[in-house]
NUDREN-785685 format. One record per atom (N, C-alpha, C, O): residue number from 1; residue in three letters; y, z, x. Coordinates in Angstrom, 3 decimals. Example, Ala and Ser with C-alpha at 12.3 -4.5 7.8 and 13.67 -1.06 7.14 Angstrom:
<atoms>
ATOM resi resn    north       up     east
ATOM    1  ALA   -5.690    7.800   13.190
ATOM    1  ALA   -4.500    7.800   12.300
ATOM    1  ALA   -3.300    7.800   13.200
ATOM    1  ALA   -3.319    8.465   14.236
ATOM    2  SER   -2.250    7.080   12.850
ATOM    2  SER   -1.060    7.140   13.670
ATOM    2  SER    0.030    7.870   12.900
ATOM    2  SER    1.138    8.039   13.409
</atoms>
This chain:
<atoms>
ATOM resi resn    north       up     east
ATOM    1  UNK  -13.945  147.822  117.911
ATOM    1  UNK  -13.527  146.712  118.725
ATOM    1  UNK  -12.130  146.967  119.272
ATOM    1  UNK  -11.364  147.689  118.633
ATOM    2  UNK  -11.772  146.428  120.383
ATOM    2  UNK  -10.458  146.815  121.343
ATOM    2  UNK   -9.648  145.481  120.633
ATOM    2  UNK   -9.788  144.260  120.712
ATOM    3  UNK   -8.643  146.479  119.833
ATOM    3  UNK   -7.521  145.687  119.264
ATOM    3  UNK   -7.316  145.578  117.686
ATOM    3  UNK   -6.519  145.029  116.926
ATOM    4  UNK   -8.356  146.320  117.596
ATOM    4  UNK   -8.288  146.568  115.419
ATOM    4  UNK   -7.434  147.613  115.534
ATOM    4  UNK   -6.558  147.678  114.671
ATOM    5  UNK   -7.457  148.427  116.351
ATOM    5  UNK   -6.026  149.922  115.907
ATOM    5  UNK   -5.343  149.843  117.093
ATOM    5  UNK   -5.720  149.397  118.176
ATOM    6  UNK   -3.950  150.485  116.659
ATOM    6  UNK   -3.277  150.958  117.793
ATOM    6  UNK   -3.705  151.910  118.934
ATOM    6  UNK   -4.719  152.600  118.822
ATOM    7  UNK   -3.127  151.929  119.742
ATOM    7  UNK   -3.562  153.072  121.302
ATOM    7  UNK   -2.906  154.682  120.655
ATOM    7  UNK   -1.927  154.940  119.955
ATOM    8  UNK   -3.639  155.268  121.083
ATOM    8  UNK   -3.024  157.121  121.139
ATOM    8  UNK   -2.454  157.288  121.996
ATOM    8  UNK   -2.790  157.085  123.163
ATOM    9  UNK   -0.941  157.913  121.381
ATOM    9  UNK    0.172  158.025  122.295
ATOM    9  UNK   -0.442  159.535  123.026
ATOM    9  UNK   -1.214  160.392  122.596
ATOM   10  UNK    0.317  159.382  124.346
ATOM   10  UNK   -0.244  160.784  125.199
ATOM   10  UNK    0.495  162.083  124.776
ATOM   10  UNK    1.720  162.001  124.861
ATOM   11  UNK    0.067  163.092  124.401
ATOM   11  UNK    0.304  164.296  124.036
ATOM   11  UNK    0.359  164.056  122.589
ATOM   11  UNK    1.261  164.749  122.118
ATOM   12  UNK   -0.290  163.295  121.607
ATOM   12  UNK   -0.584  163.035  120.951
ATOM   12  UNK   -1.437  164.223  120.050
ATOM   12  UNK   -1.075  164.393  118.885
ATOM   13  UNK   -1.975  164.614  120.308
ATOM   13  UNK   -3.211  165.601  119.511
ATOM   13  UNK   -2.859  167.067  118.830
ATOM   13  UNK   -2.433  167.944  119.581
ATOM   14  UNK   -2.997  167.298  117.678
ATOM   14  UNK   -2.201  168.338  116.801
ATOM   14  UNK   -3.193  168.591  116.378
ATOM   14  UNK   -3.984  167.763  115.926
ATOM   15  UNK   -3.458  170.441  116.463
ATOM   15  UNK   -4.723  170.855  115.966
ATOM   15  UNK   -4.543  172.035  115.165
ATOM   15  UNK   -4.065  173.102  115.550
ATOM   16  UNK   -5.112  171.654  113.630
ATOM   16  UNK   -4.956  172.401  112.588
ATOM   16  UNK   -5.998  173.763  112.636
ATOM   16  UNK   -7.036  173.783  113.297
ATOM   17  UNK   -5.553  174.775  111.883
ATOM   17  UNK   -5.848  175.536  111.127
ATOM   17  UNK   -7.908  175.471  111.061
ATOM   17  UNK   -8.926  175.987  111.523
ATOM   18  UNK   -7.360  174.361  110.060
ATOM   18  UNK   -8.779  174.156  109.137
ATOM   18  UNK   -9.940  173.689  110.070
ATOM   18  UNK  -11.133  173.736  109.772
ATOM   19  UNK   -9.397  173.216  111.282
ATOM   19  UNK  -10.464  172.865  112.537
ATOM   19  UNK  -10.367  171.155  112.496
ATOM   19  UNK  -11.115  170.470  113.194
ATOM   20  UNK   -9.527  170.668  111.746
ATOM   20  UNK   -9.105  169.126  112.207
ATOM   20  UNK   -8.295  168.389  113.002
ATOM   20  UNK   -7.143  168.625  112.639
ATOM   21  UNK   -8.299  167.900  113.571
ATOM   21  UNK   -7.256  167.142  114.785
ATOM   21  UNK   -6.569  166.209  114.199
ATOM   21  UNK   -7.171  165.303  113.623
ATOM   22  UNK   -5.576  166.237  114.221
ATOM   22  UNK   -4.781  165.020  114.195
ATOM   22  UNK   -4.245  164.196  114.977
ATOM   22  UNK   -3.458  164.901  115.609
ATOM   23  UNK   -4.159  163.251  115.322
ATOM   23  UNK   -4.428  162.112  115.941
ATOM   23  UNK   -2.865  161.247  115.932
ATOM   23  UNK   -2.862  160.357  115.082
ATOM   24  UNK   -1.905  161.333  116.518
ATOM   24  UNK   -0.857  160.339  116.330
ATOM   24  UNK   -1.387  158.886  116.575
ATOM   24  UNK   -2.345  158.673  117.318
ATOM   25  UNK   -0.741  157.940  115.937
ATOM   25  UNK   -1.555  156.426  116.394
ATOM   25  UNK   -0.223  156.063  117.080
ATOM   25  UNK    0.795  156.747  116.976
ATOM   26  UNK   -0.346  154.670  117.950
ATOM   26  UNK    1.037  154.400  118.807
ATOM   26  UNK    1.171  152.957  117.527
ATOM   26  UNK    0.211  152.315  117.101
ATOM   27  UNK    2.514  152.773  117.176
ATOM   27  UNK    3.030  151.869  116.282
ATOM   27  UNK    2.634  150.486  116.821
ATOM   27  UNK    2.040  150.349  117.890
ATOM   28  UNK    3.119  149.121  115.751
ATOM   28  UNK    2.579  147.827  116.641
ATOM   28  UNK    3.891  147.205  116.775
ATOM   28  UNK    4.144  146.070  117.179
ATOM   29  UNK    5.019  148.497  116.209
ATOM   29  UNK    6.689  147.881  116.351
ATOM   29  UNK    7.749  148.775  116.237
ATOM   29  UNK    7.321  149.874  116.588
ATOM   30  UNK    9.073  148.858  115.878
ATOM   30  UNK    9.817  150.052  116.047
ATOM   30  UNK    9.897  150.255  114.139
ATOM   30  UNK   10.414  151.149  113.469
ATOM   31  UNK    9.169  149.041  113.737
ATOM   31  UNK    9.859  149.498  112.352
ATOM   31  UNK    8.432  150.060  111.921
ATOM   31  UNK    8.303  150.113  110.698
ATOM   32  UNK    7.388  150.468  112.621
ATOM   32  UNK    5.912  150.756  111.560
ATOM   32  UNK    6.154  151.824  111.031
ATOM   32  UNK    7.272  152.327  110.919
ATOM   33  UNK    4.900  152.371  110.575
ATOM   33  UNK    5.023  153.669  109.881
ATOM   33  UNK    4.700  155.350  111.098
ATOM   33  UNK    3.745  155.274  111.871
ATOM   34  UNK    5.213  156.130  111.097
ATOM   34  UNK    4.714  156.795  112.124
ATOM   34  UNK    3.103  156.894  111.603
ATOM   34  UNK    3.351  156.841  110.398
ATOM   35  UNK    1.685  156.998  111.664
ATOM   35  UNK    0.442  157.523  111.475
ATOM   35  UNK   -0.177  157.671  112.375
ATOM   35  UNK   -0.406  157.114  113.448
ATOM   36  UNK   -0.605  158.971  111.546
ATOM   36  UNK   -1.807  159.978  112.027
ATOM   36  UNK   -3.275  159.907  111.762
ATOM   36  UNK   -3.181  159.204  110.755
ATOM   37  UNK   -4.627  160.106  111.901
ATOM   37  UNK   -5.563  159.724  111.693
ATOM   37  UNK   -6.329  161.483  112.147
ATOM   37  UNK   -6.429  162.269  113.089
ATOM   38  UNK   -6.722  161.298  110.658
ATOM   38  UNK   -7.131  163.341  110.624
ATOM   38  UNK   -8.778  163.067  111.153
ATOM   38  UNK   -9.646  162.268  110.803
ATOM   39  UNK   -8.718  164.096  112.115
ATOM   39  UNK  -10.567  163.951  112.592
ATOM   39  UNK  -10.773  165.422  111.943
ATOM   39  UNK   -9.911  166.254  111.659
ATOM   40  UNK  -12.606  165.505  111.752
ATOM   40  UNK  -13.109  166.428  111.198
ATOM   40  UNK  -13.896  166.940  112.021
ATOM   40  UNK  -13.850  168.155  112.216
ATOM   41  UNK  -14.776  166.153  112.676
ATOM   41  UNK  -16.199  166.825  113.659
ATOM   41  UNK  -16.100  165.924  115.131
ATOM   41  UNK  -15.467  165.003  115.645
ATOM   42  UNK  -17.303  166.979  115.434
ATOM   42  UNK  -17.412  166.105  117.069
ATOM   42  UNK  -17.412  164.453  117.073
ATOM   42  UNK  -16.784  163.710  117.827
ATOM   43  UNK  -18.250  164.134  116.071
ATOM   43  UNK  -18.617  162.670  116.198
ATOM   43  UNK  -17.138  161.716  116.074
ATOM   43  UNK  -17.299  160.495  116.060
ATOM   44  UNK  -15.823  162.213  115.993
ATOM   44  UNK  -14.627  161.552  115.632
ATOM   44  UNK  -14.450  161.095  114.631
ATOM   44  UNK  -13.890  160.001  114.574
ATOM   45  UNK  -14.883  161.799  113.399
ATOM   45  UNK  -15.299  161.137  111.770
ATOM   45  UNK  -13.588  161.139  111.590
ATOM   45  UNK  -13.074  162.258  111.594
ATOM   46  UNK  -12.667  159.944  111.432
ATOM   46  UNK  -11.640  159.735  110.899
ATOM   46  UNK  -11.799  160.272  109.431
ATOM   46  UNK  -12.653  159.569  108.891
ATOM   47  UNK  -11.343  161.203  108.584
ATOM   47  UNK  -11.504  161.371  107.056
ATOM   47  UNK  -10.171  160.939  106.307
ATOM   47  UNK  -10.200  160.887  105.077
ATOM   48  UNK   -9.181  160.672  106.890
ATOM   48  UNK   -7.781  160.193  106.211
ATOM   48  UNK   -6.913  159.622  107.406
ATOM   48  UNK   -7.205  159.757  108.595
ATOM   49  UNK   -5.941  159.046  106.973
ATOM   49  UNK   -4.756  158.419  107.507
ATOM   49  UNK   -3.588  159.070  106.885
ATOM   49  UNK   -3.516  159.037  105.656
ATOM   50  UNK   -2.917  159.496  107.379
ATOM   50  UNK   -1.267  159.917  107.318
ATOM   50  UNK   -0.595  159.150  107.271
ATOM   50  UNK   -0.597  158.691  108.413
ATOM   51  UNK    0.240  158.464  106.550
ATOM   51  UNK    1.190  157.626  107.036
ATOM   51  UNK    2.899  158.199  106.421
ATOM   51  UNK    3.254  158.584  105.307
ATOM   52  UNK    3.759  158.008  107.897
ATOM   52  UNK    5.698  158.608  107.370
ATOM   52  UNK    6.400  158.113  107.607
ATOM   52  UNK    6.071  157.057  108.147
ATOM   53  UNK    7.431  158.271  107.507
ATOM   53  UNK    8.518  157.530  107.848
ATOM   53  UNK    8.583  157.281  109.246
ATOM   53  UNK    8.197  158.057  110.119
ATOM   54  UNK    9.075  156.197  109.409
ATOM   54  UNK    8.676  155.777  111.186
ATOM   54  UNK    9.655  157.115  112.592
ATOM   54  UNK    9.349  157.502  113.720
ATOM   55  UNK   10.916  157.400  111.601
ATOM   55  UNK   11.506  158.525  112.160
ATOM   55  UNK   11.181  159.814  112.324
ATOM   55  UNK   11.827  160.626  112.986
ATOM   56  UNK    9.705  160.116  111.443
ATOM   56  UNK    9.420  161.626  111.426
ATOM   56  UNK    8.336  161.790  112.247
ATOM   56  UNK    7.980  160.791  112.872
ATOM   57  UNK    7.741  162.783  112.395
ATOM   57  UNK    6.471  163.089  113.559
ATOM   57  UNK    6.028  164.515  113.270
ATOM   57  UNK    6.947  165.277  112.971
ATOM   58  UNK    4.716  165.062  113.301
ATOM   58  UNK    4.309  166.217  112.803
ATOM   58  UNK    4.537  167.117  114.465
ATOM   58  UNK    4.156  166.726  115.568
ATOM   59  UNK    5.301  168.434  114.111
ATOM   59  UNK    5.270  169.497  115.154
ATOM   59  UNK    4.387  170.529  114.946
ATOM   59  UNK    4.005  171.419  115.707
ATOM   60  UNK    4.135  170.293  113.867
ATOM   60  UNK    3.032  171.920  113.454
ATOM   60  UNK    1.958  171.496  112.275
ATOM   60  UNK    1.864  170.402  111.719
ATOM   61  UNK    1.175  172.694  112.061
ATOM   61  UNK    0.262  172.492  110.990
ATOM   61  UNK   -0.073  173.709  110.919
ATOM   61  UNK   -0.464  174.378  111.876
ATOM   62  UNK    0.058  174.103  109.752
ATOM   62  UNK    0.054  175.387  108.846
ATOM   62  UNK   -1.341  175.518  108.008
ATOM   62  UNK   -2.045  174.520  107.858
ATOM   63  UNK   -1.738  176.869  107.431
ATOM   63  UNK   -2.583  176.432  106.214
ATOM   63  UNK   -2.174  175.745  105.041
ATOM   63  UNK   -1.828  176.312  104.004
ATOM   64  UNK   -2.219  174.460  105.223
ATOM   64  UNK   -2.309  173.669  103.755
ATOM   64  UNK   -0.684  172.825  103.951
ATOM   64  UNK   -0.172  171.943  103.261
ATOM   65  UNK   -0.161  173.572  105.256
ATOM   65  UNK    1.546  173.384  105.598
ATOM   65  UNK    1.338  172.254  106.800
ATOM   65  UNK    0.805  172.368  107.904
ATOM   66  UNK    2.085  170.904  106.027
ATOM   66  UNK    2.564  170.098  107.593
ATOM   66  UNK    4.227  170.797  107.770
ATOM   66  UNK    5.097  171.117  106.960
ATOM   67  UNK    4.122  170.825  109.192
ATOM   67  UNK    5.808  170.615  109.349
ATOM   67  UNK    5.846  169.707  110.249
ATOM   67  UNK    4.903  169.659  111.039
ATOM   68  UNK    7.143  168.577  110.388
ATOM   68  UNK    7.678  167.577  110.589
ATOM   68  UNK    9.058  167.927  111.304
ATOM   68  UNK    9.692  168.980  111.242
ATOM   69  UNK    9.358  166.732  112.013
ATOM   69  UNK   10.731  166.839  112.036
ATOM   69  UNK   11.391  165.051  111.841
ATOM   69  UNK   10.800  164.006  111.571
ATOM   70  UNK   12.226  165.223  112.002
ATOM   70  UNK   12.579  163.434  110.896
ATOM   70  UNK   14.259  163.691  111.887
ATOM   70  UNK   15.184  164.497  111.996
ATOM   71  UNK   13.875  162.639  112.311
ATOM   71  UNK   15.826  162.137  113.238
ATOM   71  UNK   16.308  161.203  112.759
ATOM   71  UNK   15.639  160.175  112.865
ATOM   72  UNK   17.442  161.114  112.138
ATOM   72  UNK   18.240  160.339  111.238
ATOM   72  UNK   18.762  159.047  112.377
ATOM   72  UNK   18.606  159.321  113.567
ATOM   73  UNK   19.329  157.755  112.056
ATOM   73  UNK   19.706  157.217  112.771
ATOM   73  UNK   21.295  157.685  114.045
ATOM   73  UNK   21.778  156.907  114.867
ATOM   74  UNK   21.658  158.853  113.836
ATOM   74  UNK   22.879  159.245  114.553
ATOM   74  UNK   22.427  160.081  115.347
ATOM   74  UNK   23.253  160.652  116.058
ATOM   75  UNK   21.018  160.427  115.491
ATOM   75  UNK   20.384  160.929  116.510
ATOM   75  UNK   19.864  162.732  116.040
ATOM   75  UNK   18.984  163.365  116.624
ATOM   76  UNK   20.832  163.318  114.664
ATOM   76  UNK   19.996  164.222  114.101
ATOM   76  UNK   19.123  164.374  113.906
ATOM   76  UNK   18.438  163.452  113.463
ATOM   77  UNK   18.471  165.930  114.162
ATOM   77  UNK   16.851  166.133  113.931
ATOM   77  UNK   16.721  167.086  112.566
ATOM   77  UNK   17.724  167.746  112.293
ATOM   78  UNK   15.545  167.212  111.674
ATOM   78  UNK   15.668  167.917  110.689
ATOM   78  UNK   14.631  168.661  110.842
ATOM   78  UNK   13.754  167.984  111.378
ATOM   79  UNK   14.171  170.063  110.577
ATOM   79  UNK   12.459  170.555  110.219
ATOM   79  UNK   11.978  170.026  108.769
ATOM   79  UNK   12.972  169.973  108.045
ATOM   80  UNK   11.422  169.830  108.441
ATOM   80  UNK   10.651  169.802  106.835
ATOM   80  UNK    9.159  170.660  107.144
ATOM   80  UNK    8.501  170.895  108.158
ATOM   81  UNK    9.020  170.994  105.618
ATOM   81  UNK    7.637  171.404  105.557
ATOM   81  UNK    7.559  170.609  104.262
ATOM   81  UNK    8.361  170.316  103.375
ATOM   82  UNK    6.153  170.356  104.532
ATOM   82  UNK    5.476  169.492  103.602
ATOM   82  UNK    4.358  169.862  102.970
ATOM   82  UNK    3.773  170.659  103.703
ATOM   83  UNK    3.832  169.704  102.087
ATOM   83  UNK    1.943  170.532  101.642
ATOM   83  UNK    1.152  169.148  102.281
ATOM   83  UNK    1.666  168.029  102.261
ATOM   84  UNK   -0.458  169.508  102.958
ATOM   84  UNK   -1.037  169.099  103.625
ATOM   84  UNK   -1.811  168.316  102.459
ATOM   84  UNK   -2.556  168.752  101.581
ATOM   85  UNK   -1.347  166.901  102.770
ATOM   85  UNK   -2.362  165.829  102.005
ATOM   85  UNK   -3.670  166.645  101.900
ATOM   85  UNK   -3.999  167.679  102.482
ATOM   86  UNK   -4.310  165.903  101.010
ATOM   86  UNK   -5.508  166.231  100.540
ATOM   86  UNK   -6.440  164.848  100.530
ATOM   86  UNK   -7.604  164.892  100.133
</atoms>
């Protein structure tokens, strides 16, 4: 139904390794959580939700490796790597 989830922000789509897409969702405010919504197959089978800090955002995807970057409120950016939820 139009209006149970947020809209997909454009350039949105991060594509792993393992053959899953990830999916940025667009927030419903400045304070939400940033999330992602991991697809598996053609049919758009959502299998997990990501959810981060509203400042961070995934730039990459590794085997088993998220990397992120996270901007502090003074406008710094950081890399992180993270291990890929399960």
């Amino acid at each position: 139904m139009a209006g149970d989830h947020p809209a997909v922000l454009t350039n949105a789509l991060i594509g792993a390794p393992d053959g899953t897409l990830w999916i940025r969702r667009a927030g419903t405010d400045r304070s939400s959580p940033t999330t992602y919504d991991v697809v598996v197959d053609r049919r758009g089978r959502i299998v997990k939700r990501v959810l981060m800090a509203r400042n961070e955002r995934v730039v990459g995807l590794g085997a088993g490796t998220v990397y992120t970057v996270a901007t502090d409120d003074d406008g710094t950016s950081s890399l992180r790597r993270h291990e890929q939820p399960r």
